[in-house]
VMD Tcl script that builds the backbone (N, CA, C; Angstrom):
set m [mol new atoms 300]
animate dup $m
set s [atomselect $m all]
$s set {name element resname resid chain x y z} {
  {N N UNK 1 A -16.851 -9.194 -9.767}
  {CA C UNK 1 A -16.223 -8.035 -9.162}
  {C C UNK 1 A -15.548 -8.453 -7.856}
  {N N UNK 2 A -14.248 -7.743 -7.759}
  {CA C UNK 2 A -13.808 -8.531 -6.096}
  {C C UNK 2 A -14.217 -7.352 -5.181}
  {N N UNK 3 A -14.588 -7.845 -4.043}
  {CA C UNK 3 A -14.618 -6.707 -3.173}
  {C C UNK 3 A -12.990 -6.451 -2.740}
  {N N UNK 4 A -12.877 -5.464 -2.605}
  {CA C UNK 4 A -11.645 -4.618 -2.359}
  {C C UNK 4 A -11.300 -4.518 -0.759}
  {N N UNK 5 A -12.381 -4.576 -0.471}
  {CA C UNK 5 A -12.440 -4.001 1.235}
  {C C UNK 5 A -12.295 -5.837 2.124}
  {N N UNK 6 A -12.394 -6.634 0.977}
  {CA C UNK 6 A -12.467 -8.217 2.214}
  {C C UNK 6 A -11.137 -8.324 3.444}
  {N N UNK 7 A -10.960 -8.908 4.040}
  {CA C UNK 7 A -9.840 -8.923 4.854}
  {C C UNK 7 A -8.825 -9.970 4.256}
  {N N UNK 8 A -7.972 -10.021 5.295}
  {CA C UNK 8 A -6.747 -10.514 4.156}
  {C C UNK 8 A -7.078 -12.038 4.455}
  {N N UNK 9 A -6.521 -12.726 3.571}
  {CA C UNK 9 A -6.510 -14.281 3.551}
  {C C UNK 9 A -5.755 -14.788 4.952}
  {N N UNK 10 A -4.864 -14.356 5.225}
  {CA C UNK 10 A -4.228 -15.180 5.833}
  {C C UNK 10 A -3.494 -13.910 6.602}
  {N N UNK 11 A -2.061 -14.488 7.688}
  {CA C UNK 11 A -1.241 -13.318 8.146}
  {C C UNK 11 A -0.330 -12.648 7.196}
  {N N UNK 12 A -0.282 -13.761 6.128}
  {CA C UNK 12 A 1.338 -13.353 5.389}
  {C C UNK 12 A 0.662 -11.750 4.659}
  {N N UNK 13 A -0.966 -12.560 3.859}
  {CA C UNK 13 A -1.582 -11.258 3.175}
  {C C UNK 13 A -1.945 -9.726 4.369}
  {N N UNK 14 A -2.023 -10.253 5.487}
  {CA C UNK 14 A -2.119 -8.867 6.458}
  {C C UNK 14 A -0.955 -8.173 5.926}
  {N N UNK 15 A 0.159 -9.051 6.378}
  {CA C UNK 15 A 1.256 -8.255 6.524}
  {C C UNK 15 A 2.174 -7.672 5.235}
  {N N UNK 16 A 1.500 -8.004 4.262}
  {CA C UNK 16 A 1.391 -7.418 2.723}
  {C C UNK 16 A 0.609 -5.844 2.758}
  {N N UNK 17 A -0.534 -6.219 2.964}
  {CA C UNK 17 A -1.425 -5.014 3.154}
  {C C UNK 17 A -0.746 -3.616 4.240}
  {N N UNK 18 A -0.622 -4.690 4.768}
  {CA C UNK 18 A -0.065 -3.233 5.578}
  {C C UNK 18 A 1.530 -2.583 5.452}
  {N N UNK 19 A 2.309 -3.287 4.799}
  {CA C UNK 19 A 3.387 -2.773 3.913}
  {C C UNK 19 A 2.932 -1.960 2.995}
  {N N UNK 20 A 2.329 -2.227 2.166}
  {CA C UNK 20 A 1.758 -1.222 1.486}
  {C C UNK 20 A 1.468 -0.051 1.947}
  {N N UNK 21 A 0.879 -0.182 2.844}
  {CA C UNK 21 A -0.122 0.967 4.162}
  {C C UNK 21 A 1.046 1.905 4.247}
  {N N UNK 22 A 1.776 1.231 4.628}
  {CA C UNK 22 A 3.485 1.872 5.478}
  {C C UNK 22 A 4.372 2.639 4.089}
  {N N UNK 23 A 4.294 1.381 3.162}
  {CA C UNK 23 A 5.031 2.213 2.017}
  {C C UNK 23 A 4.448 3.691 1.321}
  {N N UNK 24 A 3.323 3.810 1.140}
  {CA C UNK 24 A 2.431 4.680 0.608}
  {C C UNK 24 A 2.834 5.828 1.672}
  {N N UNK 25 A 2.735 5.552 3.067}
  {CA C UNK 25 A 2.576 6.542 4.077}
  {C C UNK 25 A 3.752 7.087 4.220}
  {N N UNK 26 A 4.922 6.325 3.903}
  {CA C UNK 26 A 6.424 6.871 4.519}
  {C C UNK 26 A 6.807 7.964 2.851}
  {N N UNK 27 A 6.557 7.335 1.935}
  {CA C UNK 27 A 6.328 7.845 0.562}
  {C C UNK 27 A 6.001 9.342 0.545}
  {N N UNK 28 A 4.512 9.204 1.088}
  {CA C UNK 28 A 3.879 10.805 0.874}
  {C C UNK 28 A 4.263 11.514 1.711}
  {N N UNK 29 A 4.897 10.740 2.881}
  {CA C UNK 29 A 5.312 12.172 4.294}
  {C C UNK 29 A 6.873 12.942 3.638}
  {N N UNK 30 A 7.773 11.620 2.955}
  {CA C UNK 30 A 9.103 12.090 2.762}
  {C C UNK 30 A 9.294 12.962 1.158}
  {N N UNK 31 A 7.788 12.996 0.738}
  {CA C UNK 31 A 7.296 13.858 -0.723}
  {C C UNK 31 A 6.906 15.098 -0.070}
  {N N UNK 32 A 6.611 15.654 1.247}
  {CA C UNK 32 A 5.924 16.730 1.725}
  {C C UNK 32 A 4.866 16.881 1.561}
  {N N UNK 33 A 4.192 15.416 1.411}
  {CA C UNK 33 A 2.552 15.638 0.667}
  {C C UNK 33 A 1.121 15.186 1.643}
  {N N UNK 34 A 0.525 15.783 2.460}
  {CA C UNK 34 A -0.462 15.899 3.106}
  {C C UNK 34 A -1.370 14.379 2.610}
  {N N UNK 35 A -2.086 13.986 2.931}
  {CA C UNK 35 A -2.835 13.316 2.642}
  {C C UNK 35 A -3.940 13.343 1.814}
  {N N UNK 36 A -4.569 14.781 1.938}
  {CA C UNK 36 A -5.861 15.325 0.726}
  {C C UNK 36 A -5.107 15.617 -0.458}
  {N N UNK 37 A -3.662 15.871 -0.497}
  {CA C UNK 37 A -2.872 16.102 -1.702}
  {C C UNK 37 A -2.798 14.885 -2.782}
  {N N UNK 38 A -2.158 13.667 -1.963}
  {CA C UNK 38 A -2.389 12.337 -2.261}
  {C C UNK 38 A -3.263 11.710 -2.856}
  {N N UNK 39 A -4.171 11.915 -2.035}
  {CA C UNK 39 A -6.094 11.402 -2.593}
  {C C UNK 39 A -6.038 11.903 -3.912}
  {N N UNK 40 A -6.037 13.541 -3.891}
  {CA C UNK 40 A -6.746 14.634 -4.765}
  {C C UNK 40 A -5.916 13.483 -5.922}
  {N N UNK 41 A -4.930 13.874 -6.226}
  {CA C UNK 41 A -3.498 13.011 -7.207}
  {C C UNK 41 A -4.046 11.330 -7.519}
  {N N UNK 42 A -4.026 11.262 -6.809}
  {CA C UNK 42 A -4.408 9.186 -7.044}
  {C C UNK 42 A -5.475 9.240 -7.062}
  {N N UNK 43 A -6.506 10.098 -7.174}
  {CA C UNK 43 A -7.386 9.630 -7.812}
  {C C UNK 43 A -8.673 8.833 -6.334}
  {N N UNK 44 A -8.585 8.920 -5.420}
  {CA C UNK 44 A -8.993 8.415 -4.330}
  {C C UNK 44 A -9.560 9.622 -3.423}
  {N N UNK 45 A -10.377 9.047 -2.121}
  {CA C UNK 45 A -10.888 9.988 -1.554}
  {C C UNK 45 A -9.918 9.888 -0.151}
  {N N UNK 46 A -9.558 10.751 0.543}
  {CA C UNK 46 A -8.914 10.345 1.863}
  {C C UNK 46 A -9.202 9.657 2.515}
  {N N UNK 47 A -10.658 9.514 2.570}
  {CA C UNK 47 A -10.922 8.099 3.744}
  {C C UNK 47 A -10.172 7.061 2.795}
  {N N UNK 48 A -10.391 6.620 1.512}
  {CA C UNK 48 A -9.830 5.302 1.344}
  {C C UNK 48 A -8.278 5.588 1.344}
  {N N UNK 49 A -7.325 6.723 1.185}
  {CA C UNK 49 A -5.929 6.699 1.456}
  {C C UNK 49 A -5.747 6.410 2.647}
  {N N UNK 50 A -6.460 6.829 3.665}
  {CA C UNK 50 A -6.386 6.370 4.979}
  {C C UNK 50 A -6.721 5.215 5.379}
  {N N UNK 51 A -7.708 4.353 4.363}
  {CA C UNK 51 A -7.432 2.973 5.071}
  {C C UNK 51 A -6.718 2.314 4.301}
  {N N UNK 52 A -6.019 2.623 3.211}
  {CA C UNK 52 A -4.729 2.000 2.419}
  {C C UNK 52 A -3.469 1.919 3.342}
  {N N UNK 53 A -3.556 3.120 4.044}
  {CA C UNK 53 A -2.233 3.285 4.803}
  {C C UNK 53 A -2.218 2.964 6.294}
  {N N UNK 54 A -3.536 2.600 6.423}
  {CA C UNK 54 A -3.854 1.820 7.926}
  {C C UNK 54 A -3.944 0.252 7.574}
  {N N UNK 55 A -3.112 -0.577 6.320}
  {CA C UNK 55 A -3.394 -1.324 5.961}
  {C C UNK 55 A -4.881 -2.335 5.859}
  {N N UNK 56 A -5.819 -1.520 5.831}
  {CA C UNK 56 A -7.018 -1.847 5.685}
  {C C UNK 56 A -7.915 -2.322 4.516}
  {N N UNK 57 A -7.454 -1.792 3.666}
  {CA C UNK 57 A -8.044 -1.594 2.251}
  {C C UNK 57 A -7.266 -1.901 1.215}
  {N N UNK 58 A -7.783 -3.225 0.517}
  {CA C UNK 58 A -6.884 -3.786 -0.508}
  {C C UNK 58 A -6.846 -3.402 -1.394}
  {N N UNK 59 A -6.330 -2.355 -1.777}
  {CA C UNK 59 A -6.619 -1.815 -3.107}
  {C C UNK 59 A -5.589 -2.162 -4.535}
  {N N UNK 60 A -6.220 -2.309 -5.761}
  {CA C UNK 60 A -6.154 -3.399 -6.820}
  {C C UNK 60 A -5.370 -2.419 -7.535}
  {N N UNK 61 A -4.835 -2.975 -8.591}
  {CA C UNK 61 A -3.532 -2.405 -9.624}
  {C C UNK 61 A -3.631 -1.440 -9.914}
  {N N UNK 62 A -5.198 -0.757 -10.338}
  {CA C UNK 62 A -5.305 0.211 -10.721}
  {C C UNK 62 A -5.434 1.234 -9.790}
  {N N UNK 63 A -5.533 1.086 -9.123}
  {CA C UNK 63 A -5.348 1.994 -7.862}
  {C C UNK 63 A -3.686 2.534 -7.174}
  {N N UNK 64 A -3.257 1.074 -7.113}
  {CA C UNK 64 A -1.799 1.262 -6.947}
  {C C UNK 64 A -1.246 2.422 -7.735}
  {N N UNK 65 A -1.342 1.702 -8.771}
  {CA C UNK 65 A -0.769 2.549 -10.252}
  {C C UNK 65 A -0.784 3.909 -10.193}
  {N N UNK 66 A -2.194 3.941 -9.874}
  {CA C UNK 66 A -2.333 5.812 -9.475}
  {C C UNK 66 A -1.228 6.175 -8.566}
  {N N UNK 67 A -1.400 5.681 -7.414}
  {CA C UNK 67 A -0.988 6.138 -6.264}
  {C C UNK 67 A 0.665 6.188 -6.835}
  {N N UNK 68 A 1.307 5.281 -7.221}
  {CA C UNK 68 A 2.827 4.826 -7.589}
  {C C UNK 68 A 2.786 6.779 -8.545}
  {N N UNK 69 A 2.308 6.583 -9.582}
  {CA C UNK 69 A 2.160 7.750 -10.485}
  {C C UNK 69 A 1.960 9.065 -9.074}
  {N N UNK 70 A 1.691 9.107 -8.562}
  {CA C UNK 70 A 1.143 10.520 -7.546}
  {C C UNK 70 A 2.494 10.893 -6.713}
  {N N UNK 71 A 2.592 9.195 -6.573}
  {CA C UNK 71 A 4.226 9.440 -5.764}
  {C C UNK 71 A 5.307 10.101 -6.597}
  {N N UNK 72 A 5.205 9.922 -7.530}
  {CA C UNK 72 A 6.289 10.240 -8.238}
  {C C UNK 72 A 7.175 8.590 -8.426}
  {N N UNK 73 A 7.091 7.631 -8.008}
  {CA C UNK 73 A 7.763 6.747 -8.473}
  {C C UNK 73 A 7.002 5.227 -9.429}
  {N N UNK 74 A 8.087 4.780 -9.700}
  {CA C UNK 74 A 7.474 3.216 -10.239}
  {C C UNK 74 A 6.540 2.380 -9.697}
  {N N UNK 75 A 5.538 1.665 -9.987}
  {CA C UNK 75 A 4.594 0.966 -9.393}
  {C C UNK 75 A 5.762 0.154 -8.703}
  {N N UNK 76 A 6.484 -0.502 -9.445}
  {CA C UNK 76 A 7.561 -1.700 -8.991}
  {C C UNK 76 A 8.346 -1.019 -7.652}
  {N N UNK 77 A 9.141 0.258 -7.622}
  {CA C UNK 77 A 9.750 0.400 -6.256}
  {C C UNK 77 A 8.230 0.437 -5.347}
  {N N UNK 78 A 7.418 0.981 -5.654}
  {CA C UNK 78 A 6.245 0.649 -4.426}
  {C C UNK 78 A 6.001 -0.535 -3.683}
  {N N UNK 79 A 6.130 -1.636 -4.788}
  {CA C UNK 79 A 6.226 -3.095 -4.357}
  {C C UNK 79 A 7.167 -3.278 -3.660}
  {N N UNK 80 A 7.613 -2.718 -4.195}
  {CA C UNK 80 A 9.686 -3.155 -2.856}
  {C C UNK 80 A 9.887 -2.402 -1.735}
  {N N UNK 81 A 9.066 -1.179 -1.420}
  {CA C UNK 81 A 8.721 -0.958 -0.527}
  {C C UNK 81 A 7.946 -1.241 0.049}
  {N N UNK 82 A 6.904 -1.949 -0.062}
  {CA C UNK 82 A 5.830 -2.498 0.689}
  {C C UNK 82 A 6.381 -3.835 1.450}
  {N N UNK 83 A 7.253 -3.891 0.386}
  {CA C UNK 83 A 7.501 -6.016 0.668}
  {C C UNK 83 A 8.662 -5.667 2.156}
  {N N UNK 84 A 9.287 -4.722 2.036}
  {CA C UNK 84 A 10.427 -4.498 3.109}
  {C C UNK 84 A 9.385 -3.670 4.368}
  {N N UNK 85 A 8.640 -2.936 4.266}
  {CA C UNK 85 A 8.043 -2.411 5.481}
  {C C UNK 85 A 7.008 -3.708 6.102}
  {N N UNK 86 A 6.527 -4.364 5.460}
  {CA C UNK 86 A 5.715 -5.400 5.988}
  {C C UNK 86 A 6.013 -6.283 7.488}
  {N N UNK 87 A 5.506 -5.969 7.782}
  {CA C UNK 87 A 5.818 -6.061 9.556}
  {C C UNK 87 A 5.654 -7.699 10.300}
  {N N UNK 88 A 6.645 -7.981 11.116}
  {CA C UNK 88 A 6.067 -9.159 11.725}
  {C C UNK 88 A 6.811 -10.445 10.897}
  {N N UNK 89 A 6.318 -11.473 11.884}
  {CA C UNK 89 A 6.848 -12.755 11.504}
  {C C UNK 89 A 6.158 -12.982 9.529}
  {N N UNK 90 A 4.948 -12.216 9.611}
  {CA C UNK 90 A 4.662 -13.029 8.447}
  {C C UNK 90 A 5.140 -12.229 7.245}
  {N N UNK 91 A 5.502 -10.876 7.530}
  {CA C UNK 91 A 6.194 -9.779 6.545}
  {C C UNK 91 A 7.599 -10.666 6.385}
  {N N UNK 92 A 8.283 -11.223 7.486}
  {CA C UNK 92 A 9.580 -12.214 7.208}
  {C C UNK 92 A 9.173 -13.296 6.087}
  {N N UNK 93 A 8.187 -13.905 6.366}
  {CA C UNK 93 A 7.671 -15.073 5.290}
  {C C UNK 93 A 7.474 -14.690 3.793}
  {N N UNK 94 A 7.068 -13.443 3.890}
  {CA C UNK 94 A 6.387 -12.535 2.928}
  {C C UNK 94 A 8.093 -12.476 1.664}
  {N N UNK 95 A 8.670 -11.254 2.351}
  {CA C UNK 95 A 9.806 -11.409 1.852}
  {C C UNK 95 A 10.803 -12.921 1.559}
  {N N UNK 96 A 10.841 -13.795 2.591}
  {CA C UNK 96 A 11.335 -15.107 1.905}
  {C C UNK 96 A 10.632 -15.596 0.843}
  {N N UNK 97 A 9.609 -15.512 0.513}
  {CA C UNK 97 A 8.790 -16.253 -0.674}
  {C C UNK 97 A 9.220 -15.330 -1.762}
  {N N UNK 98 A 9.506 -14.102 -1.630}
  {CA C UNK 98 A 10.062 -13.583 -2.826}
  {C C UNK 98 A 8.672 -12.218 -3.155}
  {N N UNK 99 A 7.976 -11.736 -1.697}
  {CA C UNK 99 A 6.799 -11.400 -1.962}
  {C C UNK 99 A 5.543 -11.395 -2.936}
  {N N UNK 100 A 5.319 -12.945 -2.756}
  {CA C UNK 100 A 4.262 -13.163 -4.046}
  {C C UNK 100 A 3.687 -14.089 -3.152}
}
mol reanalyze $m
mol bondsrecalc $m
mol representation Tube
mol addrep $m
């Protein structure tokens, strides 16, 4: 089982995580969607949407998936939003590698 909650490997994976954080968050504010709306929808409890979007909490495909589905969009634009909000020198690295 992986733990979900470990911290990130390195800066590049911070700054992954917290793209995500950012994508999810800019997502549900520009959907008009509260945060307990979100949860309720993806399948999650607000504390863990809140540490998804405080880039805290690594949460795994199936989780994404939800969340992508709640948004209303593709798992894949989620990724491309995450990979472009990712902050910092290592969100630059992030995106040059092709975010992988």
């Amino acid at each position: 089982m992986i733990d979900r909650r470990r911290a990130p490997r390195d800066a590049e994976e911070a700054a992954a995580f917290k793209g995500m954080g950012r994508a999810i968050a800019t997502t549900r504010k520009e959907r008009g969607m509260d945060r307990d709306e979100l949860a309720a929808r993806g399948e999650m409890t607000p504390a863990e949407l809140e540490e998804i979007e405080r880039g805290e909490f690594d949460e795994g495909w199936g989780g994404l998936r939800l969340a992508a589905k709640a948004l209303d969009m593709p798992l894949s634009a989620l990724f491309m939003e995450a990979e472009v909000q990712a902050p910092g020198p290592a969100g630059v690295e992030w995106r040059r590698a092709g975010g992988g």
